[in-house]
C-alpha positions in Angstrom: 99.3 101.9 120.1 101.2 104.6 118.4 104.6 102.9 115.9 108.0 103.2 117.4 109.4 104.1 114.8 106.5 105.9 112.9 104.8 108.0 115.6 104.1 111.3 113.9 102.8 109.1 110.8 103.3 106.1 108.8 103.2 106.9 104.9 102.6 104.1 102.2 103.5 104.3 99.4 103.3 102.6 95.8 105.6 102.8 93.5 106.5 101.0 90.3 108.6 97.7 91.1 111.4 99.6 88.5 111.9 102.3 90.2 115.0 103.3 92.3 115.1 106.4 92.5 111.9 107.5 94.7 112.4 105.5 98.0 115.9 107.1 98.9 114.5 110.4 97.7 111.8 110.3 99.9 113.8 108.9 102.9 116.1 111.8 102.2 113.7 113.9 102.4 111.8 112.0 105.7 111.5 113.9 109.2 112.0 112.2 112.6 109.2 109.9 113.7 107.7 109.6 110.2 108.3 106.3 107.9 108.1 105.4 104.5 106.5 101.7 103.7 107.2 100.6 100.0 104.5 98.7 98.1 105.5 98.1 94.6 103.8 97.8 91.2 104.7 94.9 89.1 105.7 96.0 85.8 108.7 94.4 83.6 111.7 96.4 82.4 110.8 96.4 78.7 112.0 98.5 76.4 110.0 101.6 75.5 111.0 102.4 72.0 107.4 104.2 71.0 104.4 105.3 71.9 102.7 101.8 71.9 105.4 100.3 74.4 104.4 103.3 76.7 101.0 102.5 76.5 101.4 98.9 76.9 103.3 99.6 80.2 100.3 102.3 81.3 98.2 99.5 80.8 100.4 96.5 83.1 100.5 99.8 85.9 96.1 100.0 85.7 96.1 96.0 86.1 98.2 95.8 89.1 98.1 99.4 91.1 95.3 98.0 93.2 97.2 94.9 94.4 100.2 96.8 95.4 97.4 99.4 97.4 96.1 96.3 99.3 100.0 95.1 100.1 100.7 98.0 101.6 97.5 99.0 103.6 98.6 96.0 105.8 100.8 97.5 107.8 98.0 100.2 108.7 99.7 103.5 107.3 97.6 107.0 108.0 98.4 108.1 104.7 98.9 106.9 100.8 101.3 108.4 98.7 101.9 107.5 94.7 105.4 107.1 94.3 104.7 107.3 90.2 103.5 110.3 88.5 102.2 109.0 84.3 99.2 107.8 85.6 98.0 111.0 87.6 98.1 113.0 84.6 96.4 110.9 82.6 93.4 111.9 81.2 93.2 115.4 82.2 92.4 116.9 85.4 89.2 114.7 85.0 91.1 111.7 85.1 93.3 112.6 87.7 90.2 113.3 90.1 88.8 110.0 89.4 92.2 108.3 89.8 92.3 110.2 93.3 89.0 108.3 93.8 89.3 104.7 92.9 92.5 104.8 95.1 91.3 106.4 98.3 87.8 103.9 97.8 90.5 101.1 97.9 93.1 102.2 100.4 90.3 104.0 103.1 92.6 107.0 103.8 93.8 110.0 102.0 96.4 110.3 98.9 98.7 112.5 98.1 99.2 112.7 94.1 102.0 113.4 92.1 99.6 115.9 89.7 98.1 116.7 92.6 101.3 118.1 94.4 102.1 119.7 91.1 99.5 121.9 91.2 99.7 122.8 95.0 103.4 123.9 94.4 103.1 126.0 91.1 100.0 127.9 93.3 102.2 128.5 96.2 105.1 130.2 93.9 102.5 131.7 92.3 103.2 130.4 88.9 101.4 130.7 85.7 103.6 129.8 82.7 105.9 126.6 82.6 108.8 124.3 81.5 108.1 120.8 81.8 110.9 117.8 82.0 110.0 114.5 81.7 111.3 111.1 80.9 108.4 110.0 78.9 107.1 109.0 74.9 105.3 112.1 73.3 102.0 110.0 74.1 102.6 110.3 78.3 104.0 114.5 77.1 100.6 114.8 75.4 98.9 113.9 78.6 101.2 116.1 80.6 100.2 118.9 78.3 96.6 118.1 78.9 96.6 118.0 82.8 98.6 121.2 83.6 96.3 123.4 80.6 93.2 121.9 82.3 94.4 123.6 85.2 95.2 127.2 83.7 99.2 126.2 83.4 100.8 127.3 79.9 103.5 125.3 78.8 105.9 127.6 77.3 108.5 124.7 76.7 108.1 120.8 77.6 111.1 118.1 76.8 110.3 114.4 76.9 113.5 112.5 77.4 112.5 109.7 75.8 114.0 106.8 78.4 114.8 103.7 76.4 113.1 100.9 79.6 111.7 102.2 83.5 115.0 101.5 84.7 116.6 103.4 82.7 115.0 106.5 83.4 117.3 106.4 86.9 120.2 106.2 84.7 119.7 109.6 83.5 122.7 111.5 85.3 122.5 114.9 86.7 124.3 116.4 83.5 121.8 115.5 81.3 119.1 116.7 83.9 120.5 119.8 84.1 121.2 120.1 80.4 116.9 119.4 79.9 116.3 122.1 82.9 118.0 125.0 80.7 116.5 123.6 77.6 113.0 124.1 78.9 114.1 127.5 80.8 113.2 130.7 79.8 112.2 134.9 80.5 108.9 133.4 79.8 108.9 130.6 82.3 107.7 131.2 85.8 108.9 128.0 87.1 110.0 124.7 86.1 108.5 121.2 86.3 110.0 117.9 86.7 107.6 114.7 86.2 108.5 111.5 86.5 109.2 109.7 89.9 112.1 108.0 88.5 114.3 111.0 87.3 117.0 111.9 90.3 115.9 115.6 90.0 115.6 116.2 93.7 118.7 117.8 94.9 119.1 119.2 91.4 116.2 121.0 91.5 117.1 122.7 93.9 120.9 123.5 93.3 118.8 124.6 89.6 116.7 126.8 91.9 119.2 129.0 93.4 121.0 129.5 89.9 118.2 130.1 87.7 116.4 132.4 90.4 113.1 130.7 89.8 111.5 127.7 91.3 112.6 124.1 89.5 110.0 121.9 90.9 111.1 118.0 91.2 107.9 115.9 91.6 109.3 113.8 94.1 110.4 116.9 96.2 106.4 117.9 95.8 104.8 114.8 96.2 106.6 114.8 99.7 106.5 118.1 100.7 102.3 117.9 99.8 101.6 114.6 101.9 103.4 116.2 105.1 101.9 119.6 105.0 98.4 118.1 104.5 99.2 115.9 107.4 100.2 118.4 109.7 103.3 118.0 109.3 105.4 121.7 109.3 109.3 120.7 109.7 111.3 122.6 107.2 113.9 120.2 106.0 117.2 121.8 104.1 118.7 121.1 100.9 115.5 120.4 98.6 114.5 123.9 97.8 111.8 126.4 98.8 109.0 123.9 98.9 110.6 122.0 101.9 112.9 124.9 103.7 110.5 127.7 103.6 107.0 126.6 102.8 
C-alpha cells in the first residue's frame, strides 16, 4: 500500500539530536507526495573548545549512528539520507565509501551522503578549484581537506568557523555566513562549498549565487537535491539555487 502522505517516496533521515537547522531545510526544500522522517543521533551539547572535544563528539556520533538507522527504518522509508556531513568526510574518500557501506548493510536501502552530494554538485557545475565553509575545529577542516583533494578538488581557500557546542553552529546568523562566503571567494574559485548540516546556508547560498556569479553550494541544498534526482525524482523547486531550479 503506497503512504498517503509519502507516495512518490518516504526519505529517512538521521541527523544529530543537536541539530535544528536540517529538518526545516529539507522540508523547505520537500516536493508534493514526498516526506521527511527524522531519526536522531544522541550526542550532548558540549562545548567544543579544541580539537579533542571535536573528536570526542566524532566518537559519541560512531557509537550511536547505527541506533538512530534502526529507529528510523521502522517506518519503512525507500531511501536513507544523512542529515550530518563530519562523518562522511572523514577519512578520505576511502572512508567515506566504507561509511556509505556499513550504513546501507544496516539500513537495506540506498544513502544519499553529504560528501557524496558534494561531489555530484561540483561535477555538474563543472568545478575544479574551491572555497570551503565550515563550522568545524581544524581537525574536522583537515579531514575536509583530505576528502575533496582525494577527489581532484583544490581548495584555494577553506574557513573553519570554529562553533563553540552543536547547537551553536545554528546560531551562526546569515551575516556572518555571508561574511565567511566572501572570505573564502575568489577569481580563483570555481565554486563555493558549505559543510556542515547545521549552518542555515540554504537560502543564502543561493541569494550568494546570483551575486557572486558562481555556484555557492549549501550541503543541505545538495544532500536534497542528490537523494531526489537519484530517486527519480525531477521537480525543479525555486529559491535554492541552480542545483534544485535547473538541474
Amino acid at each position: 500500500m503506497v503512504d498517503a502522505l509519502g507516495w512518490r517516496i518516504k526519505f529517512g533521515v538521521i541527523a544529530p539530536s543537536t541539530n535544528t537547522i536540517v529538518q526545516p531545510e529539507f522540508d523547505a526544500m520537500r516536493p508534493e507526495g514526498v516526506t521527511n522522517h527524522f531519526g536522531r543521533i544522541h550526542i550532548p551539547n558540549d562545548p567544543l573548545r579544541d580539537d579533542d572535544d571535536f573528536t570526542r563528539l566524532i566518537e559519541t556520533v560512531r557509537r550511536e549512528i547505527m541506533t538512530a538507522i534502526d529507529r528510523v527504518m521502522t517506518c519503512e522509508p525507500g531511501h536513507l539520507i544523512m542529515g550530518m556531513s563530519s562523518e562522511t568526510f572523514w577519512d578520505g574518500l576511502d572512508g567515506s565509501e566504507r561509511l556509505r557501506e556499513r550504513v546501507e548493510a544496516r539500513a537495506g536501502v540506498k544513502v544519499t551522503m553529504g560528501s557524496d552530494a558534494a561531489r555530484q554538485a561540483l561535477d555538474r557545475h563543472g568545478a575544479k578549484r574551491i572555497g570551503v565553509v565550515t563550522p568545524y575545529m581544524p581537525v574536522a577542516d583537515q579531514q575536509v581537506r583530505r576528502f575533496f583533494a582525494d577527489c581532484g578538488y583544490e581548495i584555494v581557500n577553506l574557513l573553519g568557523l570554529k562553533g563553540a557546542s552543536p547547537v551553536l553552529y545554528a546560531h551562526i546568523g546569515e551575516a556572518a555566513l555571508r561574511d565567511a562566503i566572501l572570505q573564502v571567494d575568489g577569481p580563483q574559485v570555481d565554486a563555493v562549498v558549505q559543510v556542515g548540516t547545521n549552518l542555515a546556508m540554504a537560502r543564502l547560498a543561493a541569494i550568494a549565487e546570483f551575486w557572486l556569479g558562481k555556484p555557492v553550494i549549501a550541503i543541505n541544498t545538495a544532500t536534497y537535491w542528490c537523494a531526489l534526482r537519484g530517486n527519480g525524482i525531477t521537480d525543479k523547486i525555486a529559491g535554492f539555487g541552480e542545483l534544485l531550479s535547473r538541474f
